[in-house]
C-alpha positions in Angstrom: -35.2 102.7 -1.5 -35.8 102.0 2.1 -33.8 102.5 4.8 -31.2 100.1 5.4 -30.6 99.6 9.7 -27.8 97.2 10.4 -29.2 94.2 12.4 -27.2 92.0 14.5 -27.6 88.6 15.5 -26.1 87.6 19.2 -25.8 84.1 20.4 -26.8 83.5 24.2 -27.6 81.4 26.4 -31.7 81.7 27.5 -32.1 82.9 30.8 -34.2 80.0 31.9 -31.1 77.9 31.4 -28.9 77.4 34.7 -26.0 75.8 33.1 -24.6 71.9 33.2 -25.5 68.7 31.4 -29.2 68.3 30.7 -29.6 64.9 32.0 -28.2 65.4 35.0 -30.4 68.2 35.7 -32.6 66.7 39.0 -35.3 68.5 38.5 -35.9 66.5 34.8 -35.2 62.8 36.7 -39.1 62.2 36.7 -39.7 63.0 33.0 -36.5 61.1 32.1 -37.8 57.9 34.1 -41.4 57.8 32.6 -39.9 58.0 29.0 -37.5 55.5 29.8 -39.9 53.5 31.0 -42.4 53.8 28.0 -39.0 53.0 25.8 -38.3 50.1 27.9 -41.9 48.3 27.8 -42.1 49.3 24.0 -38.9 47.9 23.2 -39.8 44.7 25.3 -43.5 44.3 23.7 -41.7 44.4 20.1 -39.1 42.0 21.1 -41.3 40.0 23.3 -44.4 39.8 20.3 -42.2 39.9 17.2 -38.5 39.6 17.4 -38.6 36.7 19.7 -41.6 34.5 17.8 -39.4 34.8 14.6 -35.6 34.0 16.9 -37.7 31.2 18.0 -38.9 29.8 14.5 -35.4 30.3 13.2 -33.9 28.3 15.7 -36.9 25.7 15.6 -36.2 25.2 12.2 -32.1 25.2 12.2 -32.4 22.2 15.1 -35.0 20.6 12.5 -32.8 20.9 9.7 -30.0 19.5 12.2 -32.0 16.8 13.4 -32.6 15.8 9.6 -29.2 15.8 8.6 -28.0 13.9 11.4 -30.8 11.1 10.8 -29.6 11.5 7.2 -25.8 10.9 8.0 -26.7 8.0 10.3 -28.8 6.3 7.5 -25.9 7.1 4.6 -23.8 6.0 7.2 -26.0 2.2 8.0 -26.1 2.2 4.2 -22.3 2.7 3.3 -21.3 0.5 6.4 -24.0 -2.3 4.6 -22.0 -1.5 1.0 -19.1 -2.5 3.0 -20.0 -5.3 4.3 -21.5 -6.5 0.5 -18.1 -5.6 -1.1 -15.8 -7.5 1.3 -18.1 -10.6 1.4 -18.0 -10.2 -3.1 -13.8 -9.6 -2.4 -13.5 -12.4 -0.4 -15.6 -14.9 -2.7 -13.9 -13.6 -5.4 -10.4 -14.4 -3.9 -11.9 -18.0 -3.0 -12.9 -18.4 -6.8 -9.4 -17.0 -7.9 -7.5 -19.4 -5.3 -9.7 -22.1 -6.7 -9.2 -21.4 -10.1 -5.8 -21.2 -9.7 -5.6 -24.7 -7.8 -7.4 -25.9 -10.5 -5.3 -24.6 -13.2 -2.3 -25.7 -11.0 -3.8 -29.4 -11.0 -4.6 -29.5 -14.5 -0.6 -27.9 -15.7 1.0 -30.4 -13.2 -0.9 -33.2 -15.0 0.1 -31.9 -18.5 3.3 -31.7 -17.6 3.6 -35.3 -15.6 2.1 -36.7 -19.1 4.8 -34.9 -21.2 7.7 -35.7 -19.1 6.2 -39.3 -19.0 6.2 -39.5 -22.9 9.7 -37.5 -22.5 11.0 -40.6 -20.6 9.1 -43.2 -22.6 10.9 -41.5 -25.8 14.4 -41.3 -24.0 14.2 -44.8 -23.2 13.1 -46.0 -26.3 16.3 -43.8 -28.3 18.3 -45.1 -25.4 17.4 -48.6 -26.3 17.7 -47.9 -29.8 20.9 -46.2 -29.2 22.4 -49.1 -26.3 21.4 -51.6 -29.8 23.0 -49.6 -32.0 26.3 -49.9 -29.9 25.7 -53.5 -29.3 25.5 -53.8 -33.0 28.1 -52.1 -33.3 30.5 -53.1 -30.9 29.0 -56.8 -32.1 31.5 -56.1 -35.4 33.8 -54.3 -34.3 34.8 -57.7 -31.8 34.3 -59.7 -34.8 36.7 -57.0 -37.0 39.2 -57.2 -34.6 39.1 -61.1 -34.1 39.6 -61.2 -37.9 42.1 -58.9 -38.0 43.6 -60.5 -35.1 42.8 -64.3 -36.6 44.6 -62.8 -39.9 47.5 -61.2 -37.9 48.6 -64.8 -36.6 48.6 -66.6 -39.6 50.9 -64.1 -41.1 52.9 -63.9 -37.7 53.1 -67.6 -37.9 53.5 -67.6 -41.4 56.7 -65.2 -41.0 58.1 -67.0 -37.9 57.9 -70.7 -38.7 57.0 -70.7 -42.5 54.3 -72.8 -41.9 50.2 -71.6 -43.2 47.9 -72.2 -40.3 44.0 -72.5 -41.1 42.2 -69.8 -40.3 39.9 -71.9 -37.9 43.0 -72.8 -36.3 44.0 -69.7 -36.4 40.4 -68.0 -34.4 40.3 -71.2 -32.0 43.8 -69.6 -30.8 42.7 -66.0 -30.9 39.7 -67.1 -29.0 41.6 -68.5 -26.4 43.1 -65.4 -25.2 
């Protein structure tokens, strides 16, 4: 077995160390400034060569696609505002052709119904005349009832009163004189 001789480990600072923040050490300003500088045009060549060539295209291509849909929208827009136009000049011929129609239709209902009521009329008249006969007729006999009646009714009245028999032309010359 070998020897076994503790070691120890210490933690220290290095004696070329003076202490503080390395960065704002002054005596490392020049080293710090030519890296940064190197960074710097680096950084700018990448961004300058790549990053800004392909920012460019991107927005190149978003204002084309923007351009397109605008022209786009403008000529849906043309289109739809012609549809319009088409569909209210079809409406309103349409509504001229219904009002028409409908005139029409009016025109030809008033005259169907001017020729019935005339034959209406026509047939009222003609059962009015039929009817005014009738009663003509009819009153016609009932006069000549009553003057019979009547024409009897003084022969027996005279009959009864005086005794005497009256002729019945006698008789309806005096009825008729009333």
């Amino acid at each position: 077995m070998a020897d076994a001789t503790p070691t120890t480990a210490t933690t220290g600072v290095p004696a070329e160390h003076k202490g503080g923040f390395p960065p704002f050490d002054t005596t490392t300003f020049p080293s710090q400034i030519f890296w940064l500088t190197v960074t710097f045009a680096f950084l700018f060549v990448v961004l300058w060569r790549v990053a800004g060539p392909r920012i460019n295209g991107v927005i190149t291509s978003r204002r084309g696609a923007i351009n397109a849909d605008i022209a786009a929208a403008q000529t849906a827009r043309g289109e739809a505002e012609g549809a319009a136009s088409a569909y209210q000049t079809a409406l309103h011929a349409a509504k001229s052709r219904a009002q028409g129609l409908a005139e029409e239709n009016r025109l030809t209902l008033n005259a169907e119904i001017a020729k019935a009521k005339a034959g209406a009329d026509e047939e009222a008249a003609n059962a009015m005349a039929a009817a005014h006969a009738r009663i003509q007729t009819t009153q016609d006999q009932a006069r000549g009832h009553v003057l019979k009646a009547a024409e009897e009714a003084a022969i027996a009245i005279v009959a009864r009163l005086t005794g005497e028999t009256v002729s019945s032309a006698d008789a309806a010359a005096a009825v008729r004189e009333l």
